[in-house]
C-alpha positions in Angstrom: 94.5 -21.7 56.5 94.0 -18.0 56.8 90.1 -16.4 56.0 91.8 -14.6 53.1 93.6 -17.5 51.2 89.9 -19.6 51.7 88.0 -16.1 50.6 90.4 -15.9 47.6 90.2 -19.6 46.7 86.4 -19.2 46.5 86.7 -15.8 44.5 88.9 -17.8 41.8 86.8 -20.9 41.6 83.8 -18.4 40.7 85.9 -17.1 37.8 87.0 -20.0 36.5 83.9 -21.8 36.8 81.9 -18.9 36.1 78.3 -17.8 36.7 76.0 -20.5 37.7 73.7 -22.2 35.1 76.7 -21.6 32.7 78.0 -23.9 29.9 81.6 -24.0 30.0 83.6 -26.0 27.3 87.0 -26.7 27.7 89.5 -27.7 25.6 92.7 -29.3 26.4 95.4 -28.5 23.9 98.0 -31.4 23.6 100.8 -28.7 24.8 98.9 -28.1 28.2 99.4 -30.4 30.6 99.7 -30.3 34.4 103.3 -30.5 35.9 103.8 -33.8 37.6 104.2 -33.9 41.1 107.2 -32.7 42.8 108.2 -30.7 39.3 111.3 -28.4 40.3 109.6 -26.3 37.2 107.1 -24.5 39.4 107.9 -20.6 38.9 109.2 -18.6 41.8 107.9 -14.6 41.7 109.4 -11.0 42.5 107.5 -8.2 42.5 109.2 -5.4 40.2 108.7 -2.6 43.1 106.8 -2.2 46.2 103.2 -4.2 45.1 100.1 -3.9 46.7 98.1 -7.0 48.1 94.1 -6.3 47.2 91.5 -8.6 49.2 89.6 -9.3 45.3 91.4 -8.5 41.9 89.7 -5.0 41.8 91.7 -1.9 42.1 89.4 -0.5 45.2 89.9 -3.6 47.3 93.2 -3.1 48.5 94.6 -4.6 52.0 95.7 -1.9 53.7 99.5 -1.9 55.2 100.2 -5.7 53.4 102.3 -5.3 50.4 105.5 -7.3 49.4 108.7 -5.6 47.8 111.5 -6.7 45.5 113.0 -10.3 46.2 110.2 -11.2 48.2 109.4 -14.5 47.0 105.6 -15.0 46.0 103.6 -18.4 44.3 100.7 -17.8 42.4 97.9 -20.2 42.1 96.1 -18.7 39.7 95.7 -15.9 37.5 92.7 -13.9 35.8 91.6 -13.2 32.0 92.9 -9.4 33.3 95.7 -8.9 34.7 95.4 -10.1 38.3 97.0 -13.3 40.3 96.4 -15.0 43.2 99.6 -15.1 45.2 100.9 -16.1 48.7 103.8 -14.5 50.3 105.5 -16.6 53.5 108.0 -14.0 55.8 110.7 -16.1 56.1 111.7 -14.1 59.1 108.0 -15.0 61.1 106.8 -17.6 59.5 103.3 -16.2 58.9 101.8 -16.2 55.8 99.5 -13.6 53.3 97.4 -14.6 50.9 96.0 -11.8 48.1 95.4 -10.7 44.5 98.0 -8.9 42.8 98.6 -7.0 39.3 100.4 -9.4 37.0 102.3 -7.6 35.0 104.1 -6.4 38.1 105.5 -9.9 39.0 108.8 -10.9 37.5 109.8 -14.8 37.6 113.2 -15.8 39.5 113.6 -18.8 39.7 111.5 -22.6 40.4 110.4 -24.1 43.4 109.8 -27.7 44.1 111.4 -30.6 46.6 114.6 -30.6 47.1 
């Protein structure tokens, strides 16, 4: 697992759980529930243009030379109060993966991914 998908994971966890000491109280509306496993309903994303990857979701952390461009394929795992997601992008080409923060609206949805 590369530093940046762990740094990321860490960097969402604090938002969602939020500062420590913190009452959080959730509510589960009967509409949201988790996919079950193996869903085929799991959105697929496109970046609308050329999109920058940024090491946090904060305009003057970008990741200098990685960005993905329209029809790369990109999962998100999670996404902000303001505008920014968590993505991975896998070159199909190489294998290797990147893992970043994005701007939301710039992501498009193309299609679903799950097992075949």
């Amino acid at each position: 697992m590369s530093d940046r998908f762990v740094v990321a994971c860490m960097v969402w966890c604090a938002l969602i759980l939020g500062a420590p000491g913190a009452t959080v109280h959730a509510q589960t509306p009967s509409n949201c529930k988790e996919p079950q496993t193996g869903t085929s309903r799991v959105p697929m994303l496109s970046p609308t243009g050329r999109l920058q990857f940024y090491s946090a979701p904060n305009l003057h952390c970008p990741i200098r030379g990685v960005f993905v461009i329209p029809n790369d394929a990109l999962i998100a795992y999670a996404q902000t109060r303001d505008g920014w997601s968590s993505v991975m992008y896998l070159n199909p080409g190489t294998g290797n993966d990147v893992s970043g923060w994005v701007r939301s609206a710039r992501l498009k949805v193309t299609g679903t991914v799950g097992p075949k």
